[in-house]
C-alpha positions in Angstrom: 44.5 61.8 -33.0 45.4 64.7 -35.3 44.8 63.8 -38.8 45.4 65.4 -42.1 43.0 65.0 -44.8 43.3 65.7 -48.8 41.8 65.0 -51.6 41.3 66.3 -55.7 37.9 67.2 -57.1 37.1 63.6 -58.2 37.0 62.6 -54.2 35.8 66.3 -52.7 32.4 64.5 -51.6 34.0 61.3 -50.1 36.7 64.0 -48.1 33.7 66.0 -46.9 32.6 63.0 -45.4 35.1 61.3 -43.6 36.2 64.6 -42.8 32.7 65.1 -40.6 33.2 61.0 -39.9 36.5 61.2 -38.1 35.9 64.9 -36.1 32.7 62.7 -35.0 35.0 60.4 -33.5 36.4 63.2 -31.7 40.3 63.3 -34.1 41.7 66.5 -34.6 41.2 66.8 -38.7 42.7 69.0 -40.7 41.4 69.6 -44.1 44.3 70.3 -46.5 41.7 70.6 -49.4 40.5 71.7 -52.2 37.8 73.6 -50.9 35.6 73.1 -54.0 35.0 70.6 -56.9 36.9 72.7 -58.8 39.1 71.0 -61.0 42.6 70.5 -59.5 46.1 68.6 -59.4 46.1 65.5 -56.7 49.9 65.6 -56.7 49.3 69.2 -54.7 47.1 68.0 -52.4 49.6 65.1 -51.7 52.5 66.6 -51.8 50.5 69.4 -49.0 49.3 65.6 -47.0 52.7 64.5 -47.0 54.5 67.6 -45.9 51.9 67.8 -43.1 52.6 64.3 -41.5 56.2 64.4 -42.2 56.5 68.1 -40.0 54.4 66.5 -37.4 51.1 68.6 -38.2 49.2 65.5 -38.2 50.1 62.3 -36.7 47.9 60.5 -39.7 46.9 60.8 -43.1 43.8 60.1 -45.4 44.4 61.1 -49.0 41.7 60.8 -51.6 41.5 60.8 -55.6 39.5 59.3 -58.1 41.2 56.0 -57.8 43.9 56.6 -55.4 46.6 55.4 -56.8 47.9 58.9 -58.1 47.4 60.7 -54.6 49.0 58.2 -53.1 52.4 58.1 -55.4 52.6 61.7 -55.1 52.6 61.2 -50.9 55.4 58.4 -51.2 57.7 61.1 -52.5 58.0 62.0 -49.2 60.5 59.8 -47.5 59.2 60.5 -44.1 55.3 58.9 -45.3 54.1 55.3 -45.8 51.2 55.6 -47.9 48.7 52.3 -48.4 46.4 52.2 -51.2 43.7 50.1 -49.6 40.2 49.2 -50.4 38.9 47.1 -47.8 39.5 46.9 -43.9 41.9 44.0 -44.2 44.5 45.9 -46.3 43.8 48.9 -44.5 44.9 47.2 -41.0 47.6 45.3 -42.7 49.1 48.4 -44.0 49.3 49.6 -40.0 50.3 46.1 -38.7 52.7 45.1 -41.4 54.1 48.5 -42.9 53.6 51.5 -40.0 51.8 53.1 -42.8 51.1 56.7 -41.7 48.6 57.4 -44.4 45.7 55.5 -45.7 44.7 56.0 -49.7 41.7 55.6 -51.1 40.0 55.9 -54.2 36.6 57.7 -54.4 35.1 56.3 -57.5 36.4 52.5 -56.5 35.4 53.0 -52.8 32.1 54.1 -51.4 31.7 56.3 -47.5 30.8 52.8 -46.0 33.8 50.3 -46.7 35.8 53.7 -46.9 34.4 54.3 -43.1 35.6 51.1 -42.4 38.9 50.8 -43.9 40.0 54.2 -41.2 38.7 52.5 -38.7 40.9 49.7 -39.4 43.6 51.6 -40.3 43.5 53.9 -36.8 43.1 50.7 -35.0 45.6 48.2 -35.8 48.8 49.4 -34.2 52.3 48.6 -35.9 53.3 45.0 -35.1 57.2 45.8 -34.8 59.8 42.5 -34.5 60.1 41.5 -38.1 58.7 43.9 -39.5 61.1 47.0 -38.0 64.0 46.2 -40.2 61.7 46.3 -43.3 60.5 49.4 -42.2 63.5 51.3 -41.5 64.6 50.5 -45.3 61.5 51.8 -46.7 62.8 55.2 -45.9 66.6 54.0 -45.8 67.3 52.2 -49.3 70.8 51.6 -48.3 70.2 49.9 -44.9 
């Protein structure tokens, strides 16, 4: 799978390693950034994530920030992503099964490599159910549906 990863300086270390994680499993990953702990803006490296699965670049998407939550508003701008805040497998497969999510946020100071390990796996996993849940689907990206 190609997958697109990002992240903010809070979650540079957890990015580093899931990067190395998931080109162990053999995915195509690109890293989107930063390239240092340097002090950033997560809405960048979202906005960069979301741009990148919505063109097609990546087929997934793993954002990262200190809790998650703001990385993962800033890639739901995009009408084209479904981004999951999740912190445990169950969510994370749920978000796939229920939603089509098509990226998977997590929060590095909430979320250690382990259960973060385990909530891609999970999320890369579980395909999209589809019957009942299309419809709610299409008007995630279509309010007027």
């Amino acid at each position: 799978m190609r997958i697109a990863i990002a992240s903010d300086h809070a979650a540079f270390d957890l990015k580093s390693e899931l990067r190395e994680y998931l080109i162990g499993l053999g995915h195509d990953v690109a890293d989107l950034g930063p390239e240092t702990t340097d002090r950033v803006d997560y809405p960048d490296f979202g906005y960069k994530l979301a741009a990148a699965v919505a063109d097609g670049t990546a087929e997934y998407g793993v954002a990262l920030c200190g809790s998650g939550i703001g990385i993962s508003v800033a890639v739901n701008r995009n009408p084209a992503c479904r981004c999951a805040l999740v912190s445990e497998p169950l969510s994370a497969a749920l978000a796939r099964e229920h939603n089509d999510a098509n990226c998977i946020a997590m929060g590095a100071r909430l979320t250690g490599p382990d259960m973060a390990k385990a909530c891609l796996d999970a999320f890369l996993a579980t395909p999209f159910g589809g019957g009942r849940h299309g419809p709610r689907v299409d008007k995630l990206s279509n309010p007027s549906i």
